[in-house]
N, C-alpha and C positions, 0 to 999 in steps of 0.2 A: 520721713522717707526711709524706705526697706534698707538697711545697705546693700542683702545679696542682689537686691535690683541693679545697684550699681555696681557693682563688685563681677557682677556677669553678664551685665548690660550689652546687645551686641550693637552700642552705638560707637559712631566713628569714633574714637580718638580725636579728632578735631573737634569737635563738638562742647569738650570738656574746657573749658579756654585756662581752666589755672588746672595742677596739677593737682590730683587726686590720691590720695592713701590713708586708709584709715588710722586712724589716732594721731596722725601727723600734720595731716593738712586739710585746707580748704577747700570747697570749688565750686565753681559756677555752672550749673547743668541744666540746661533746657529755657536758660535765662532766671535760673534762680541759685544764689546765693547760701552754703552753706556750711555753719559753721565747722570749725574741728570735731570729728567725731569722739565723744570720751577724754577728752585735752584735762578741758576743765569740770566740765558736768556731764558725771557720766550715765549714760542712757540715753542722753539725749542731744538734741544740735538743734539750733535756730536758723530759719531759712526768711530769705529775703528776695523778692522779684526787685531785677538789677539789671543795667543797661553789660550786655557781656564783656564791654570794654574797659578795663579799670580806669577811673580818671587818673590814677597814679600807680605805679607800683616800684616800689625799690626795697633792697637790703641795708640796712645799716649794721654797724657794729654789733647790737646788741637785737634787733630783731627784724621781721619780717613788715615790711609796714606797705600797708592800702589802700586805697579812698575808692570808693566805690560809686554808683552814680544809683540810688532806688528808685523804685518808680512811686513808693508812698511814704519814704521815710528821709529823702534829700540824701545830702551827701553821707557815706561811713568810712568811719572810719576802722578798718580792722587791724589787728597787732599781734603777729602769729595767728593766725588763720581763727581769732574772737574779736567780735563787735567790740568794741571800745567805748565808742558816742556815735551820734546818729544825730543829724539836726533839726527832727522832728521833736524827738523827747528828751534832746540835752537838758533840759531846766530841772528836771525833775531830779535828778544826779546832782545837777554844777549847785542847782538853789538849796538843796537839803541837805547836802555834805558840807556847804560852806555855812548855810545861817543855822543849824541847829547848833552849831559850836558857838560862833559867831554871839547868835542871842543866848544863850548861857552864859555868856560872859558878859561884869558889869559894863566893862570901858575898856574894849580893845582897842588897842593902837599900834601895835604891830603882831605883825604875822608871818608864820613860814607854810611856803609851800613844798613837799615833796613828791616830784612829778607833776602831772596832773600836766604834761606838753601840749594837752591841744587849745590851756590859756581859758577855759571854762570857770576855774575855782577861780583864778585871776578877777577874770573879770566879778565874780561877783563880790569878793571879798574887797575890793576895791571901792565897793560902792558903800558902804558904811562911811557916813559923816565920821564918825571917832577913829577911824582906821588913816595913819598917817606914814604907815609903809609897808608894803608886801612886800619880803623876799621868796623869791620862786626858785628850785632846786632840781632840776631834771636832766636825769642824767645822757638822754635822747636830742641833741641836737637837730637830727633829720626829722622828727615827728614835727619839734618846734615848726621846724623850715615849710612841712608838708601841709598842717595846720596853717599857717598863715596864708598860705597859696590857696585853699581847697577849703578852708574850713572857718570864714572869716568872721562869721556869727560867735564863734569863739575866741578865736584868737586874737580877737581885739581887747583883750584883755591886756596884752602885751604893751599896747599903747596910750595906758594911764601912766600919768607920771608917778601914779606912786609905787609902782609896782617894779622893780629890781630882778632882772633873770641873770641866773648863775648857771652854766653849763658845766655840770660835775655831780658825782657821786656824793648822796645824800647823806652815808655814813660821817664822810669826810668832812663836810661841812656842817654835822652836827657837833663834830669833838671841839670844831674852832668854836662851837657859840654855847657859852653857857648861861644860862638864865637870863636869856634876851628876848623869848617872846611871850606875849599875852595866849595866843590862837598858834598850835601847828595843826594842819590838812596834811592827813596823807592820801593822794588823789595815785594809788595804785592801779597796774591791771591785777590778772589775778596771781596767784602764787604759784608759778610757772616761770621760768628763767628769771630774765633781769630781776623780778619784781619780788621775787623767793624771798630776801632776805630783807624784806619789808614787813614781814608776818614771826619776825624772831621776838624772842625776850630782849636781847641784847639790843636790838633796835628800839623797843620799848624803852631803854635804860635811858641812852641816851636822846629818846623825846623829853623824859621828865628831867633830867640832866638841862637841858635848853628852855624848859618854860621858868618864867617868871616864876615869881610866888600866887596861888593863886590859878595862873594859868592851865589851860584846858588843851587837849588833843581830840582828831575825828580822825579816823582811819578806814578806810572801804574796807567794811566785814563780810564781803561774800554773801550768800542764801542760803537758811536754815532749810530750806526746802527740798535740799539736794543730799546726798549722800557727803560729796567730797566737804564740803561748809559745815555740816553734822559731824560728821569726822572730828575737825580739829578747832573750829572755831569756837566751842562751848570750852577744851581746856586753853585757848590761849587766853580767852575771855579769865579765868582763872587766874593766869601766869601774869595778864596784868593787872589785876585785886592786887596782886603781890607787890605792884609796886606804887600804883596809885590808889588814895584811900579813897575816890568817888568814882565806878564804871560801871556802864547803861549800856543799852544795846539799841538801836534804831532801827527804821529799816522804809522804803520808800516804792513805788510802782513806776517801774520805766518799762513799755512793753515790750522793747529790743533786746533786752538780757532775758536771757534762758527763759527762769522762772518765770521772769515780769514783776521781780523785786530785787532789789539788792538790800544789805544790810549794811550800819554804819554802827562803828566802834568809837563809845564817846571815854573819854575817861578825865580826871583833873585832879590837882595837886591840895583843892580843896575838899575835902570830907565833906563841907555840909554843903557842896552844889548838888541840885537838884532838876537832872536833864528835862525832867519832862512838866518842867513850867518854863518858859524863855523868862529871863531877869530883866530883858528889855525884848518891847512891844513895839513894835515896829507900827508907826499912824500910814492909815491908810493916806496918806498924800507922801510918806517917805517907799512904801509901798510902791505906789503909780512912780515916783521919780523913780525907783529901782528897776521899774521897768519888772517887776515878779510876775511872773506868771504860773509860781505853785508852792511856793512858799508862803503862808501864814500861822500868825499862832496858834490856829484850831488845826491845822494840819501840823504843826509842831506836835504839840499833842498827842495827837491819835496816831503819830507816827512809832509812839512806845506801844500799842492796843497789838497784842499780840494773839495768834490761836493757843486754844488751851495746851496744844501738846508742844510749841513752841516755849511760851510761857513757863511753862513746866519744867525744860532744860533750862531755860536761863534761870528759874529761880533755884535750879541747883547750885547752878557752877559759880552765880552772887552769891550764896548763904541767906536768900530772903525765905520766910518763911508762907 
């Protein structure tokens, strides 16, 4: 969409139903849905045909929060004027950030989550036979509340018994826990307010600080695809070789984010794991009881098959030859 079209547009003002300004906000115009201009990926914005009425909208503490109602993608959910999940293609997110860790790892048995409010990574991390408790870490109260209302494909996550929600800051409750878990997820938005200092070293420090011996971390890597993910994701990829001796880079097709990929940041306390074989193979009848519908181990996989000029920077900023 042109902006000076909307930028000069001589439509009503009424028309507009959410407020417009670029690089700041959202909006809904002509019944279609669109993202923050330049927020996060800049040059570009994702649009979505939407019922003009928001199923939800309120402010919380710490952000803008949305649900949307699509006419091809069900409910969204947005967070600061960016897509979040969408309940057409949540799986492809909630199933590959949670089981590419997940199956790298021999015998997990417990787990942290940080973020991840709309109960997605929950639910699926829950469903591993070996998996004997999920603690969940979000510092968003209202998303939880908004998700359980609006977004119940997910947030049923919340109502496994093994799964433990903690309302609070994920810092805070890293420094209480030291070498407690098997598996941490960090189910982020992107590196934009709240979620900034989720993309630090010193956040790093204290992930490898919390895992077990052994123990593995996934963290949402953003799109090498974009300018802003080129930027800085190849040196934090870097910053944390420095502190864990085994990190990969992932990366999956959801068509609701920008590009139509996101990337996933694996890292572990082990040297000789090796991301892109799963240690455990998931039988096709633990499969159908999981209820997957995009997670396997051939897509495990080929979810490392990078383009050559992708490739290229990670084999820099790894030291592979």
């Amino acid at each position: 969409m042109d902006k000076s079209k909307l930028e000069n547009s001589e439509t009503k003002r009424d028309e507009i139903v959410l407020p417009y300004t670029l690089s700041t906000s959202s909006a809904i115009y002509n019944g279609w849905f669109m993202e923050c201009i330049d927020a996060s990926c800049p040059g570009q914005a994702f649009c979505l045909k939407v019922d003009p009425n928001p199923v939800t909208c309120l402010k919380s503490d710490y952000q803008d929060i949305k649900v949307l109602k699509s006419e091809s993608y069900g409910n969204v959910l947005v967070l600061d004027g960016i897509i979040n999940c969408t309940e057409r293609d949540e799986c492809s997110y909630q199933e590959m950030m949670t089981h590419l860790a997940m199956c790298s790892h021999k015998n997990p048995k417990k787990v942290l989550i940080i973020g991840g409010g709309d109960g997605g990574i929950a639910r699926e991390a829950a469903k591993h036979a070996c998996v004997q408790r999920v603690d969940q870490c979000e510092i968003d109260e209202k998303v939880v509340d908004v998700c359980r209302d609006h977004l119940e494909s997910m947030s049923r996550g919340y109502d496994n018994d093994k799964v433990d929600l903690h309302i609070g800051d994920g810092f805070v409750f890293l420094k209480e826990r030291k070498q407690e878990y098997d598996v941490i997820i960090t189910d982020s938005s992107d590196p934009i307010g709240p979620a900034e200092v989720l993309f630090g070293l010193e956040y790093y420090k204290l992930l490898y600080e919390s895992l077990k011996s052994g123990g593995i971390i996934v963290s949402q890597g953003e799109s090498l695809w974009i300018d802003g993910g080129m930027d800085y994701m190849p040196e934090l990829i870097k910053e944390i070789s420095s502190i864990f001796p085994s990190v990969d880079y992932a990366y999956t097709y959801i068509p609701s984010y920008t590009t139509g990929q996101i990337g996933f940041i694996l890292a572990s306390k082990d040297e000789g794991t090796n991301f892109r074989k799963p240690v455990r193979i998931l039988s096709d009848v633990e499969k159908s009881s999981m209820n997957l519908q995009y997670y396997s181990e051939k897509v495990h996989e080929s979810s490392f098959v990078f383009p050559r000029f992708i490739q290229k920077v990670l084999d820099q900023c790894l030291n592979r030859n």
